[in-house]
Z-matrix of the N, CA and C atoms (Angstrom, degrees):
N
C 1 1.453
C 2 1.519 1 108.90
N 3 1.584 2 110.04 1 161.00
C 4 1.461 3 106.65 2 -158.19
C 5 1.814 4 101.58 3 -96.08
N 6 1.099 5 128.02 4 152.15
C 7 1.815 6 107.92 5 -171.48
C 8 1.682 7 91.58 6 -106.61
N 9 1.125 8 123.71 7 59.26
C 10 1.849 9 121.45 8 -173.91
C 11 1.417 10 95.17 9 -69.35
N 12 1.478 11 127.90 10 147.51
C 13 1.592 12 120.59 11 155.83
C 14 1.387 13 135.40 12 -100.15
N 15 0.970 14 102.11 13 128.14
C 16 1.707 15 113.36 14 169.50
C 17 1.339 16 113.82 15 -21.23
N 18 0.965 17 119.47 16 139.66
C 19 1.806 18 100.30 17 156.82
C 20 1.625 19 130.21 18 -65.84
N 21 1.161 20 120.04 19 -23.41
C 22 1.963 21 111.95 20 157.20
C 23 1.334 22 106.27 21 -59.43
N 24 1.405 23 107.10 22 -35.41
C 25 1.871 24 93.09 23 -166.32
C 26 1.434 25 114.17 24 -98.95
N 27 1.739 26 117.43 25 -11.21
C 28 1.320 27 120.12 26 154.82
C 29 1.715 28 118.06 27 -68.22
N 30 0.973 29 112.37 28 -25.52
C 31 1.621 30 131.94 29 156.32
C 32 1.684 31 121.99 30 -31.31
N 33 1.339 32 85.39 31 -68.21
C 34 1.462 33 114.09 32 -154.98
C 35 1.582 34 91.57 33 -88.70
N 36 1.446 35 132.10 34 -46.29
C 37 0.995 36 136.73 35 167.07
C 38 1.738 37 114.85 36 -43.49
N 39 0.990 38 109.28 37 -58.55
C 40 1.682 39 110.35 38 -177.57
C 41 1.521 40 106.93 39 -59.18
N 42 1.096 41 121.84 40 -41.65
C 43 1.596 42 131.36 41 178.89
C 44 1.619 43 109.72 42 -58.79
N 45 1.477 44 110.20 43 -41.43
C 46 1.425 45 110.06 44 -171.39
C 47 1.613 46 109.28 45 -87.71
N 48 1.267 47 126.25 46 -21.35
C 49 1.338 48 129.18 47 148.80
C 50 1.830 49 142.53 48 -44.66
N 51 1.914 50 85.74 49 -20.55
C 52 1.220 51 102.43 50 -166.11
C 53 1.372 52 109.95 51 -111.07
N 54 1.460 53 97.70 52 -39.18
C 55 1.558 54 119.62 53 -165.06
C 56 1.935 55 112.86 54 -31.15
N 57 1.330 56 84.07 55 -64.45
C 58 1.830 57 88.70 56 -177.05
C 59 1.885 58 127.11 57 -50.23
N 60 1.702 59 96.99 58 -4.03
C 61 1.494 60 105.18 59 165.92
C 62 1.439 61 118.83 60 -103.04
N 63 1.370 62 97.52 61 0.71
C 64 1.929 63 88.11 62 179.57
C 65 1.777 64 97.01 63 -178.93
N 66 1.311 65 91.53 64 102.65
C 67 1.489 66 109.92 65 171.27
C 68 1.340 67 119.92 66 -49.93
N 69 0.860 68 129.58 67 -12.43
C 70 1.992 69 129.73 68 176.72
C 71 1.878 70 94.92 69 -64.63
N 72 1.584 71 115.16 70 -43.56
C 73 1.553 72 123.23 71 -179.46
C 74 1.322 73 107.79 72 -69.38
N 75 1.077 74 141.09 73 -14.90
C 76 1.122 75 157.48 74 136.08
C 77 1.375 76 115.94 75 -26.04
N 78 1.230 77 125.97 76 -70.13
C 79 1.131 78 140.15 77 165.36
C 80 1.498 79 120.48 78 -36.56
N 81 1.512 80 107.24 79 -76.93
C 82 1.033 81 126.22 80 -179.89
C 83 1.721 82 116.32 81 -59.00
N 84 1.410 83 110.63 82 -20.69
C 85 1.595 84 101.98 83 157.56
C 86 1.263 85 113.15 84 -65.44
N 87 1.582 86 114.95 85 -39.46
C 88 1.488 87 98.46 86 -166.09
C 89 1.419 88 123.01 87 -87.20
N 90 1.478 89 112.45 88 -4.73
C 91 1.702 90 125.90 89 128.41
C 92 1.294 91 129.62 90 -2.10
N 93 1.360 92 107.40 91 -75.10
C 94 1.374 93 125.52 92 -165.37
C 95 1.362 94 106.66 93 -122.56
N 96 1.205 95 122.86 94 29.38
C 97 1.691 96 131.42 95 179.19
C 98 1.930 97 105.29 96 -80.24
N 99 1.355 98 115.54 97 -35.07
C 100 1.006 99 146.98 98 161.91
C 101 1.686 100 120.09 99 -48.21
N 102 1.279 101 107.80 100 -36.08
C 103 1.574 102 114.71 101 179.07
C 104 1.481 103 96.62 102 -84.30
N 105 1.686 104 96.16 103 -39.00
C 106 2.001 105 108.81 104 -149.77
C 107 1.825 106 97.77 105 -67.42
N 108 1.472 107 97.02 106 -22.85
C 109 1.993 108 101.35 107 -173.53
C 110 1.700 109 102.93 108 -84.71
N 111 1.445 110 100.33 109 -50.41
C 112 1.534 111 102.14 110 169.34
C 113 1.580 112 118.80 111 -5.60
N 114 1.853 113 86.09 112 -73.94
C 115 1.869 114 118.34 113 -147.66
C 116 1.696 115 85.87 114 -83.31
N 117 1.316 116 131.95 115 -26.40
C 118 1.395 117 123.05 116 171.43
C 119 1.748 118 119.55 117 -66.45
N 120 1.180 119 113.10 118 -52.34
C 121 1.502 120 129.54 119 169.66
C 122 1.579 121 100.63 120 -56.21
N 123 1.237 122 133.20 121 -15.51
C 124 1.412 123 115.42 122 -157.90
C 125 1.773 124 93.85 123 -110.81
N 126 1.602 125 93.66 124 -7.83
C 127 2.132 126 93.67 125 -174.73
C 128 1.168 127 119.00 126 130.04
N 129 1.828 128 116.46 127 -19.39
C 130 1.532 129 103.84 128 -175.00
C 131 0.885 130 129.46 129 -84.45
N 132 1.856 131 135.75 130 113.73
C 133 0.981 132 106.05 131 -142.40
C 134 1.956 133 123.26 132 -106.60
N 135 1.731 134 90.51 133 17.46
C 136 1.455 135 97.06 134 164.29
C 137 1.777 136 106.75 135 -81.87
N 138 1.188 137 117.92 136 -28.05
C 139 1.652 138 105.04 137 177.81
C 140 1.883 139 90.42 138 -69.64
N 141 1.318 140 125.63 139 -35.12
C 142 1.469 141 99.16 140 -150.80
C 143 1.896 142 89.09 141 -69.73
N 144 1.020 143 119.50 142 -26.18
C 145 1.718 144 118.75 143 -174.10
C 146 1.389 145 97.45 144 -73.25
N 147 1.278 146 144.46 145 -32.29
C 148 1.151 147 129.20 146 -168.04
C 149 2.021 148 106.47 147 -76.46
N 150 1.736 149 95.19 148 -55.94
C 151 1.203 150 106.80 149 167.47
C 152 1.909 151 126.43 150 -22.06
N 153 1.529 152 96.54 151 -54.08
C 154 1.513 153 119.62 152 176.71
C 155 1.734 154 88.04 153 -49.47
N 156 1.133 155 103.30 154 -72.58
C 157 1.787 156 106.64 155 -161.84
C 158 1.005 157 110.43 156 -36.34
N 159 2.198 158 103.47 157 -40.38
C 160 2.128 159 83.03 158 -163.56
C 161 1.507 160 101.11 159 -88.27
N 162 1.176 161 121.00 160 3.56
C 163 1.483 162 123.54 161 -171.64
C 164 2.081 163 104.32 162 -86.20
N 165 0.978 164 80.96 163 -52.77
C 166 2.283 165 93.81 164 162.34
C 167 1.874 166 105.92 165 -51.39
N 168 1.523 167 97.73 166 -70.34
C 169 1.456 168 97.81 167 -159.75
C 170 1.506 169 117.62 168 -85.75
N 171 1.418 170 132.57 169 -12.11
C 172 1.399 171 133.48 170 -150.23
C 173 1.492 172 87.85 171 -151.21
N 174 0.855 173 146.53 172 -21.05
C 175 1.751 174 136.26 173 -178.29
C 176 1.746 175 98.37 174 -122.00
N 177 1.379 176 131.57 175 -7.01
C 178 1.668 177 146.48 176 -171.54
C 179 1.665 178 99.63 177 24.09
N 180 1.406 179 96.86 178 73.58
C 181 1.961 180 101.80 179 -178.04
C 182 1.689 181 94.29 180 -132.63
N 183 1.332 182 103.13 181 50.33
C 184 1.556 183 92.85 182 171.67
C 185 1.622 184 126.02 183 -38.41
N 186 0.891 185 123.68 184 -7.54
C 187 1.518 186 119.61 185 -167.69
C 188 1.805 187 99.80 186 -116.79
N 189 1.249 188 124.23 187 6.83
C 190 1.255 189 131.00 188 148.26
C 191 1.435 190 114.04 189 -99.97
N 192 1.118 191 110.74 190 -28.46
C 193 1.843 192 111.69 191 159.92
C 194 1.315 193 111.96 192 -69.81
N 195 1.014 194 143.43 193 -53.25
C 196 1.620 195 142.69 194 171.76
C 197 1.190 196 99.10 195 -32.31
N 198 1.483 197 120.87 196 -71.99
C 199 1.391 198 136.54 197 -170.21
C 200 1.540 199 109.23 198 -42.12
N 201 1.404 200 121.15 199 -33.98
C 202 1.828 201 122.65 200 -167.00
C 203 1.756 202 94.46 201 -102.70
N 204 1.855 203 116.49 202 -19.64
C 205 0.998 204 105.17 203 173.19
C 206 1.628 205 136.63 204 -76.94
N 207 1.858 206 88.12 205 -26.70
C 208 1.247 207 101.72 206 176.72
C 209 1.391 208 129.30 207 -57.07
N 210 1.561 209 99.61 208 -40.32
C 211 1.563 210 134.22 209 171.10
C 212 1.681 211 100.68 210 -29.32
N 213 1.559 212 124.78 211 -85.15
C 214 0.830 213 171.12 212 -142.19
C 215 1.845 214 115.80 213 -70.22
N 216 1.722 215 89.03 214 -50.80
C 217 1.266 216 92.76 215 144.16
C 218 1.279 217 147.60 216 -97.11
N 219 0.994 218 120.18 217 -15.35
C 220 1.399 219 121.39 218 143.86
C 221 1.294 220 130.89 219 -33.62
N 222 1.400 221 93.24 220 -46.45
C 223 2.066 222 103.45 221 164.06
C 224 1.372 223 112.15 222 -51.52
N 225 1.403 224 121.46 223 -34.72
C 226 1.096 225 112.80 224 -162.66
C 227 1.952 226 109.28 225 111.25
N 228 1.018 227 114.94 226 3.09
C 229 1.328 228 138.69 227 -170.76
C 230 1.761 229 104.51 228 -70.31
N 231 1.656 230 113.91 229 86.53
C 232 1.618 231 91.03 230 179.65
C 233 1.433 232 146.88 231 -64.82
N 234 1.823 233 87.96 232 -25.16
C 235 1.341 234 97.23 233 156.82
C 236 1.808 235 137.76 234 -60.92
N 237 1.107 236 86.87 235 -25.77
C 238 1.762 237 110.82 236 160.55
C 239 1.727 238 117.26 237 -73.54
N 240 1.405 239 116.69 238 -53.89
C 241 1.430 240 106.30 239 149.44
C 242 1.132 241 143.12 240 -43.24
N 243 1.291 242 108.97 241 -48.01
C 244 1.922 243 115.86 242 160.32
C 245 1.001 244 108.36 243 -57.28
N 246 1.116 245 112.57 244 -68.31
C 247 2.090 246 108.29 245 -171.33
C 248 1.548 247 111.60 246 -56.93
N 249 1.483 248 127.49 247 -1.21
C 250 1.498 249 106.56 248 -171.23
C 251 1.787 250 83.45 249 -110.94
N 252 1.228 251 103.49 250 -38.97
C 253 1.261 252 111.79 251 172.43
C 254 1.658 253 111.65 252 -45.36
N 255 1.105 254 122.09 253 -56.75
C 256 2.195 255 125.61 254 154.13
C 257 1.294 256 98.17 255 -7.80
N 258 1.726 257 96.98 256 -80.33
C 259 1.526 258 112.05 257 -144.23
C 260 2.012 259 100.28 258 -61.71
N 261 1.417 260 94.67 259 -47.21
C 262 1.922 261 89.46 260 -177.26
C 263 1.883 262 104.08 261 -49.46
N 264 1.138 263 111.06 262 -29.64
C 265 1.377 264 103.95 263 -145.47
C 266 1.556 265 88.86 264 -80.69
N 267 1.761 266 110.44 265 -34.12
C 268 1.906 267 101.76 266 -177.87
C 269 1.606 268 102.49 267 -97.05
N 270 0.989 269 100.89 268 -7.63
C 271 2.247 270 90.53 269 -178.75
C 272 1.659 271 84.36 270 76.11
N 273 1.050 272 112.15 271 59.19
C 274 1.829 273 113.46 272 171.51
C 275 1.756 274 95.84 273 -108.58
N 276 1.246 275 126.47 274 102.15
C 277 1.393 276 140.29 275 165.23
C 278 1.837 277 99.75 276 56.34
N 279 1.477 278 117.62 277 68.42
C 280 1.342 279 125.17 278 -161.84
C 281 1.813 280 100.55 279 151.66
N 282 1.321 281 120.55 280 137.30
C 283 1.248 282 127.18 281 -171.06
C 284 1.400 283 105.23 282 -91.23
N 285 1.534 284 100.60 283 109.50
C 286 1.487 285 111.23 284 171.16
C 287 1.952 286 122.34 285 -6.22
N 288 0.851 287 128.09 286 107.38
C 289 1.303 288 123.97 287 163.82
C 290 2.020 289 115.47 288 -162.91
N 291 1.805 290 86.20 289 119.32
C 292 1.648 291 88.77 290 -173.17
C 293 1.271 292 123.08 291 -103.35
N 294 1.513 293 119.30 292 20.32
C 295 0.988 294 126.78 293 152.93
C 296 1.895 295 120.67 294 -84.94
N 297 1.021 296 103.43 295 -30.03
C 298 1.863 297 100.37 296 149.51
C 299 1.235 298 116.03 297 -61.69
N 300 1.547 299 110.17 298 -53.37
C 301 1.469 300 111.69 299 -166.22
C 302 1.644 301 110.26 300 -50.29
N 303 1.512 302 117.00 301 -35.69
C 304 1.672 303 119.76 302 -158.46
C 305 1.621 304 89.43 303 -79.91
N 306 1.621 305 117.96 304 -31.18
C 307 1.171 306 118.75 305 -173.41
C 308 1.187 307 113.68 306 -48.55
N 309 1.623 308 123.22 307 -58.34
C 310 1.089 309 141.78 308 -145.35
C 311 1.721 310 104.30 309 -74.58
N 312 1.895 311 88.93 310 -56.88
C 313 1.941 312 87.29 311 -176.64
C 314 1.622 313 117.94 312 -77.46
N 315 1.434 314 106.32 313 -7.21
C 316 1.356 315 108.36 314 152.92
C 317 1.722 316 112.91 315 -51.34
N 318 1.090 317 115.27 316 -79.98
C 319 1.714 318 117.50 317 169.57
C 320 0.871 319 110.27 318 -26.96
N 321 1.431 320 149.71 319 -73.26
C 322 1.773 321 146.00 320 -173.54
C 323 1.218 322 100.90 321 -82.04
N 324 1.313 323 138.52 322 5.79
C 325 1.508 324 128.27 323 168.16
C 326 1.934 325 91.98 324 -76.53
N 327 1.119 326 87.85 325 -71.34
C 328 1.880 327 115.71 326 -175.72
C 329 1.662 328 98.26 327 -31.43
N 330 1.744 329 118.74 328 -33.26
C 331 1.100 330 110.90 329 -170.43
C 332 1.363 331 123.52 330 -99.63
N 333 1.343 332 103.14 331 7.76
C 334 1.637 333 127.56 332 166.37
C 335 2.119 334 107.25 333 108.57
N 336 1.685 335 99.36 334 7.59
C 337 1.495 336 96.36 335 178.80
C 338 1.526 337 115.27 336 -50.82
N 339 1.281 338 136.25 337 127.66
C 340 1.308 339 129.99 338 151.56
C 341 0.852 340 146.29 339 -56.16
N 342 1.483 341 106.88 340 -24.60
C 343 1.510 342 120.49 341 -164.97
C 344 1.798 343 93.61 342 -100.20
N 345 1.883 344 108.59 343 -35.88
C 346 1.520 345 91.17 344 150.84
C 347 1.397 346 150.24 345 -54.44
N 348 0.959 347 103.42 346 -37.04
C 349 1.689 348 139.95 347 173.10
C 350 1.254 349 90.11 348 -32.84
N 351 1.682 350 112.10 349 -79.94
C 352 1.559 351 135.05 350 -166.50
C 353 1.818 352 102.55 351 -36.69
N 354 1.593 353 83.29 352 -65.23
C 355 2.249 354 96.47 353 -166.06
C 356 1.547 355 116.66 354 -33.18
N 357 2.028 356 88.87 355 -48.71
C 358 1.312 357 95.41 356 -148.10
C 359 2.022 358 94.35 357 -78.90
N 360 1.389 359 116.06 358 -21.11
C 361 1.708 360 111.20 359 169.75
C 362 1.363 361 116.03 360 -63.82
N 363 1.978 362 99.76 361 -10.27
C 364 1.838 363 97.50 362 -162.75
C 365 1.908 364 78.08 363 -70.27
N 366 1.589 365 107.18 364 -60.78
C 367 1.256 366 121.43 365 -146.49
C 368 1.626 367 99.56 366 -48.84
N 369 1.047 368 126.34 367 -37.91
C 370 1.380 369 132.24 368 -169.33
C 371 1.682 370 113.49 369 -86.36
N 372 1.255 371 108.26 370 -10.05
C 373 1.902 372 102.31 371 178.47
C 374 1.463 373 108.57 372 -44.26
N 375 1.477 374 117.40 373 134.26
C 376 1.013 375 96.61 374 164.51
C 377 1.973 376 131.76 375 106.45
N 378 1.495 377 85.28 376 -59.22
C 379 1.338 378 121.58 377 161.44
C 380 1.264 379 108.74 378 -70.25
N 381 1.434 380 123.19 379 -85.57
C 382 1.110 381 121.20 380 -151.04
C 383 1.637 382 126.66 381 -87.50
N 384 0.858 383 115.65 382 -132.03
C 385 1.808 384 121.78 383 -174.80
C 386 1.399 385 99.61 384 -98.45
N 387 1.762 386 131.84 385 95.20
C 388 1.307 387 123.97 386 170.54
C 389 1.750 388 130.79 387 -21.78
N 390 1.176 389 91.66 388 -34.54
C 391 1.844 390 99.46 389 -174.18
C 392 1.596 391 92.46 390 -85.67
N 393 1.306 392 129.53 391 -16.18
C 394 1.904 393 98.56 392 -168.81
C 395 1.718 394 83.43 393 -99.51
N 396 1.196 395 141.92 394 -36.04
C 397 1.163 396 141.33 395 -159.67
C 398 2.026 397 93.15 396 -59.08
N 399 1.444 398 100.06 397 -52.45
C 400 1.836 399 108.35 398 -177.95
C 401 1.191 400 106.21 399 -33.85
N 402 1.498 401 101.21 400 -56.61
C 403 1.694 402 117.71 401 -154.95
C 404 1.714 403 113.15 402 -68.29
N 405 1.602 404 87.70 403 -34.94
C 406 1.990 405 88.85 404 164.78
C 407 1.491 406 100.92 405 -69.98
N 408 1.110 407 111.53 406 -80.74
C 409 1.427 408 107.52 407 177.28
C 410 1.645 409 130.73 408 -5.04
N 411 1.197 410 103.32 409 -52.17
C 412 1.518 411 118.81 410 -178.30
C 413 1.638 412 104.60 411 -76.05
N 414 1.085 413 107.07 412 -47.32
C 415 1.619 414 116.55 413 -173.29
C 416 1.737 415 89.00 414 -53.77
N 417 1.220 416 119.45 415 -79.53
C 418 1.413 417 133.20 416 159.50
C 419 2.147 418 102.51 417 9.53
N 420 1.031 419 86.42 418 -90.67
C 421 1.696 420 123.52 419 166.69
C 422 1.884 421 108.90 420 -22.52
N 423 1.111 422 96.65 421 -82.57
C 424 1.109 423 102.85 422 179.77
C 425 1.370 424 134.48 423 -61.75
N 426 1.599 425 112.39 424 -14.33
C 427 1.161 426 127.51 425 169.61
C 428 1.847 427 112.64 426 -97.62
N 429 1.171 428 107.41 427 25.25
C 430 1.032 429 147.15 428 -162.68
C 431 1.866 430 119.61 429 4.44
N 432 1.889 431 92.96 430 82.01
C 433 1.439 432 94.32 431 162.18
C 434 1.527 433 115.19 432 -122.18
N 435 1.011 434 101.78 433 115.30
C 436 1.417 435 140.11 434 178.78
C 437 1.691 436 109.63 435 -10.23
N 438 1.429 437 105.99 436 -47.50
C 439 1.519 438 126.67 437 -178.60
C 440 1.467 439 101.11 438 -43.30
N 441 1.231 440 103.53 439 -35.84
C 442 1.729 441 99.85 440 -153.54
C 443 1.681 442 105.62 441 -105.85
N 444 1.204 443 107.42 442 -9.72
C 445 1.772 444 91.09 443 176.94
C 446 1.826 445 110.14 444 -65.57
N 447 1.252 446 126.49 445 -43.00
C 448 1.411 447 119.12 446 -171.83
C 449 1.575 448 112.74 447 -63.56
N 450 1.318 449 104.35 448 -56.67
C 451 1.671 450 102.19 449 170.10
C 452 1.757 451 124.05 450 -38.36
N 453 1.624 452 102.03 451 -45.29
C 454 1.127 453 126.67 452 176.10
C 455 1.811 454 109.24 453 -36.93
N 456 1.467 455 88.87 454 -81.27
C 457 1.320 456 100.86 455 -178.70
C 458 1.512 457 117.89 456 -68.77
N 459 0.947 458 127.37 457 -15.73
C 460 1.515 459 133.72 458 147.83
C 461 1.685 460 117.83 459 -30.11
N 462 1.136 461 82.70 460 -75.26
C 463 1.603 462 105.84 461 168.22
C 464 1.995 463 133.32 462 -42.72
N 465 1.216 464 70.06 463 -44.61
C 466 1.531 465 95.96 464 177.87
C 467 1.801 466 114.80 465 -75.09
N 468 1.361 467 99.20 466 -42.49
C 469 1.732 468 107.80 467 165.39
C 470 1.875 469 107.58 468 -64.43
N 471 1.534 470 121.88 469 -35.88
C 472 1.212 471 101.66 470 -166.07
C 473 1.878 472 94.68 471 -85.61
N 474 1.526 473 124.98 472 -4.58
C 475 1.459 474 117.32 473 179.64
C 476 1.608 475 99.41 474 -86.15
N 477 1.296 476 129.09 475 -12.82
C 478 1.130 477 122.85 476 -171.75
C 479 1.576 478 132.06 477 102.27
N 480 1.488 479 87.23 478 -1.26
C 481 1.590 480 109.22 479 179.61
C 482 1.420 481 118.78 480 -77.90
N 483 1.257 482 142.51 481 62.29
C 484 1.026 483 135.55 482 -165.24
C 485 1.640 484 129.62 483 -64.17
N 486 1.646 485 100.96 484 -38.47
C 487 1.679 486 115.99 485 178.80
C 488 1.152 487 104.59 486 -66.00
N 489 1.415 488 137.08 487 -49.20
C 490 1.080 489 143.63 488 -167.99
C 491 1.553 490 107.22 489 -73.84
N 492 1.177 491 110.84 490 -17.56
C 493 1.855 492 103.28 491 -177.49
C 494 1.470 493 81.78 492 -100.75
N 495 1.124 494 144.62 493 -84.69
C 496 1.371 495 148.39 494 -174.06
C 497 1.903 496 96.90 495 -0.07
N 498 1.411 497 104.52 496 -52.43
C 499 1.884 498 101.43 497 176.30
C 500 1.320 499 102.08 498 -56.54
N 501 1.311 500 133.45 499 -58.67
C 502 1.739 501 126.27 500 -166.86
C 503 1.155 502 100.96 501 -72.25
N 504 1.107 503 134.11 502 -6.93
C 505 1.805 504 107.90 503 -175.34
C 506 1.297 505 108.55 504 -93.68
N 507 1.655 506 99.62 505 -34.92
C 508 1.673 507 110.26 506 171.58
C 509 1.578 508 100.28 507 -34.00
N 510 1.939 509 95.63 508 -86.98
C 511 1.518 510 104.20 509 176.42
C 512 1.159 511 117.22 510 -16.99
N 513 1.615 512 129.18 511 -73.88
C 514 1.679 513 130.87 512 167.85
C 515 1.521 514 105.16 513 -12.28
N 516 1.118 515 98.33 514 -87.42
C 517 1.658 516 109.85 515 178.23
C 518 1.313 517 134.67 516 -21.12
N 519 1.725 518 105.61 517 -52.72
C 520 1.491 519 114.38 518 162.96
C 521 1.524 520 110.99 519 -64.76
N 522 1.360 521 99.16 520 -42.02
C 523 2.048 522 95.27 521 -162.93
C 524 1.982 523 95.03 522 -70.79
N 525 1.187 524 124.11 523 38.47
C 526 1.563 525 118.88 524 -163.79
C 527 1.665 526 142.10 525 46.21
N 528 1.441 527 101.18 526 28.48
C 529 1.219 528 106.04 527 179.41
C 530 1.653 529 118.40 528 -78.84
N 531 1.387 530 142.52 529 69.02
C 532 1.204 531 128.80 530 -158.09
C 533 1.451 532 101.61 531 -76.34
N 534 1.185 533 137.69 532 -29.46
C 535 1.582 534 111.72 533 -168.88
C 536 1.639 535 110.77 534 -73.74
N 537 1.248 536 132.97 535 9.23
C 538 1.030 537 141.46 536 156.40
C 539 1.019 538 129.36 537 -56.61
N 540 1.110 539 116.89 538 -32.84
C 541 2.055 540 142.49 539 -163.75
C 542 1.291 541 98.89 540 -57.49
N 543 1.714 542 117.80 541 -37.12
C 544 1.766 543 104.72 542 -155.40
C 545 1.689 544 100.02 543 -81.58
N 546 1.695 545 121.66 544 -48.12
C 547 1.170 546 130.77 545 155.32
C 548 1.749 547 113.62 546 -19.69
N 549 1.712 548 106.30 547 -62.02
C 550 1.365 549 105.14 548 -158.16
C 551 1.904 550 89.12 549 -66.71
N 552 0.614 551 144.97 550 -75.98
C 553 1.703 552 150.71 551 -171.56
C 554 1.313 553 101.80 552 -33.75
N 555 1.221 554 141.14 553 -38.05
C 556 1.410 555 141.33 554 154.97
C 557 1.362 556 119.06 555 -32.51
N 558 1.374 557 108.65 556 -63.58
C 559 1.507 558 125.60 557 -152.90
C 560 1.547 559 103.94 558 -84.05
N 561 1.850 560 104.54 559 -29.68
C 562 1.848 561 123.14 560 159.22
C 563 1.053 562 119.55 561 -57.09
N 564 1.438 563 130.93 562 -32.58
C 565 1.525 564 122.50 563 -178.24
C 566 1.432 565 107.77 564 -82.42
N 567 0.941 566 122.02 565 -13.60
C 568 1.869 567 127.19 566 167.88
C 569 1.194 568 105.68 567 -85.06
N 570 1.584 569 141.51 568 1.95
C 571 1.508 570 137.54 569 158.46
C 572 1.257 571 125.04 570 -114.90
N 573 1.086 572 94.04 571 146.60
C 574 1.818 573 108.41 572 175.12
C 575 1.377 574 98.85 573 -51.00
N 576 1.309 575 125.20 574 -176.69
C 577 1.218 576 152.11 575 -169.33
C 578 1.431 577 95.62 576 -99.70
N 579 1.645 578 125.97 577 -43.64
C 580 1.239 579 111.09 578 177.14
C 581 1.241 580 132.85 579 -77.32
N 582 1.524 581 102.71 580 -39.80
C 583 1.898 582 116.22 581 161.38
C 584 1.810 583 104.66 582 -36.69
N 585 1.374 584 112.17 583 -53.28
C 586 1.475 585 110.27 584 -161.11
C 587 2.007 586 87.12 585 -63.72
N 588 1.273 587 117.68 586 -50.49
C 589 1.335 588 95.44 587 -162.08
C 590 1.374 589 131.34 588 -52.97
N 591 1.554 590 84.25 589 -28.10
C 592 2.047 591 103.39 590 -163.73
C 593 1.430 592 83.30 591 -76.97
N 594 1.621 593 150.90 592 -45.80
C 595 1.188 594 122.76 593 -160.19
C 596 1.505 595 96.85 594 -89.23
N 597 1.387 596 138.63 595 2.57
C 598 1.243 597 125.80 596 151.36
C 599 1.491 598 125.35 597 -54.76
N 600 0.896 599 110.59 598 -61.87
C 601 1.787 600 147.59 599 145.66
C 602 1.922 601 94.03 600 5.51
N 603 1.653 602 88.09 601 -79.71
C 604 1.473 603 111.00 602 -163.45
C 605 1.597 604 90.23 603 -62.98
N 606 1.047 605 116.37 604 -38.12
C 607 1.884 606 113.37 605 -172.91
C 608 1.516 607 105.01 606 -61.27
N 609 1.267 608 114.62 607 -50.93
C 610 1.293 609 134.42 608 -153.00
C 611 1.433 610 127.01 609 63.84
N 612 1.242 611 104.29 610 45.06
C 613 1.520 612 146.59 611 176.92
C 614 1.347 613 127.69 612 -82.29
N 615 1.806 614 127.51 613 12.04
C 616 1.250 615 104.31 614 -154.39
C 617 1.198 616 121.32 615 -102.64
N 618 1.356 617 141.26 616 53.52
C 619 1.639 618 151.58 617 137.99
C 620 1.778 619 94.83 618 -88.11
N 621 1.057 620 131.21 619 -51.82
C 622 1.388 621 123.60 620 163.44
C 623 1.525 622 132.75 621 -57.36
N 624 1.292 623 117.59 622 -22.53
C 625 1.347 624 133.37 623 165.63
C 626 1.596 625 121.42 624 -57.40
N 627 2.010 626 89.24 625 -63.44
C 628 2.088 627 91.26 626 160.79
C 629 1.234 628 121.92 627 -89.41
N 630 0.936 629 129.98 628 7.20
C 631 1.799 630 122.45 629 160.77
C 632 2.111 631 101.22 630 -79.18
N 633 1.242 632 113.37 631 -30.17
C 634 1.626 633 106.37 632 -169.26
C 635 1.330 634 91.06 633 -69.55
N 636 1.992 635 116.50 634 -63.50
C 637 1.323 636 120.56 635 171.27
C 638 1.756 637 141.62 636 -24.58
N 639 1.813 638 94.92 637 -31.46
C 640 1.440 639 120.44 638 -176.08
C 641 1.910 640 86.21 639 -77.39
N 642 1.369 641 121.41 640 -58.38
C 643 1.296 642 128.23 641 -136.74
C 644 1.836 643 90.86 642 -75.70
N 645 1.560 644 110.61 643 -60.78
C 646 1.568 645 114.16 644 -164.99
C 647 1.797 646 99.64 645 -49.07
N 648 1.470 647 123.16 646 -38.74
C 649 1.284 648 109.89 647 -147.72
C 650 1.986 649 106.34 648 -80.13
N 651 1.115 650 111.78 649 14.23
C 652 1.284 651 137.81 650 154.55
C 653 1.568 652 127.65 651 -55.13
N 654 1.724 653 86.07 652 -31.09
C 655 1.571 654 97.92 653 -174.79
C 656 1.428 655 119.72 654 -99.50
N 657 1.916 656 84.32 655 -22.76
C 658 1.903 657 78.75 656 -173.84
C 659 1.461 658 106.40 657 -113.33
């Protein structure tokens, strides 16, 4: 099922994204927190996922978020799978267990979640089969959340892939990741000038592409 939002819970959603940088949004969630419970109690089930959030992040009642998460996934709701899938994975208002948790972001991974995508490669580093962990990762990546390009390309340097991480670190780089930089210049002095461009290219990175290009050719 598709998780589109309502407009209360596209509402309420933008506010709770923001909130923790400027308390006036703060406010004004708890405004319309009242509509956002309404339209949840009445069935919708992007307010009941949003609801969960402000009840987790802005009211810290994880175990009334479980409760709107559980809801939600059950629907079939992936964003509701990830988020209940969270709480199993930290024992946040719900008794620790990560064999639900892999369950869950498995389901919204499978259903194209990103932010599942990400969890379920966190849960598996290590663990699992380097190439399926990438491939979430990348999926992650390409649908472009930010979280996952550094790990990504991390990853990709210990498989041996260098061009292909050289693109995520770029990305890293643009999306503001600076402690990345020393890695990305590493993995640059093992490329041509053209490899670095084309995975600029693929990043769509290129003021970051010739500043790496400017920096490696220092070395050789």
């Amino acid at each position: 099922m598709t998780d589109e939002l309502s407009g209360i819970a596209k509402a309420a959603k933008n506010l709770l994204d923001s909130w923790s940088e400027d308390p006036t949004l703060a406010r004004q969630l708890t405004e319309i927190l009242p509509e956002l419970r309404e339209a949840a109690e009445s069935g919708d089930i992007s307010a009941q996922n949003v609801l969960g959030g402000v009840l987790l992040e802005v009211e810290e009642d994880p175990s009334g978020a479980a409760s709107w998460f559980q809801r939600t996934a059950e629907r079939g709701s992936a964003m509701g799978q990830r988020s209940l899938g969270h709480l199993y994975a930290n024992g946040l208002g719900v008794v620790q267990d990560l064999e639900r948790a892999e369950n869950l972001f498995r389901a919204a991974a499978d259903a194209g979640d990103g932010y599942a995508q990400f969890n379920l490669a966190q849960l598996w580093w290590g663990k699992g089969d380097a190439r399926t962990v990438a491939s979430l990762l990348r999926s992650a990546a390409e649908g472009g959340l930010d979280e996952a390009y550094t790990p990504l390309g991390d990853l990709l340097v210990a498989m041996g892939q260098d061009a292909e991480a050289m693109r995520w670190y770029l990305a890293a780089i643009g999306a503001g990741d600076a402690d990345v930089v020393h890695e990305a210049i590493e993995v640059a002095k093992r490329l041509t000038d053209t490899e670095i461009r084309r995975a600029g290219e693929q990043a769509g990175r290129p003021s970051e592409t010739e500043a790496m290009i400017g920096t490696v050719r220092k070395y050789r």
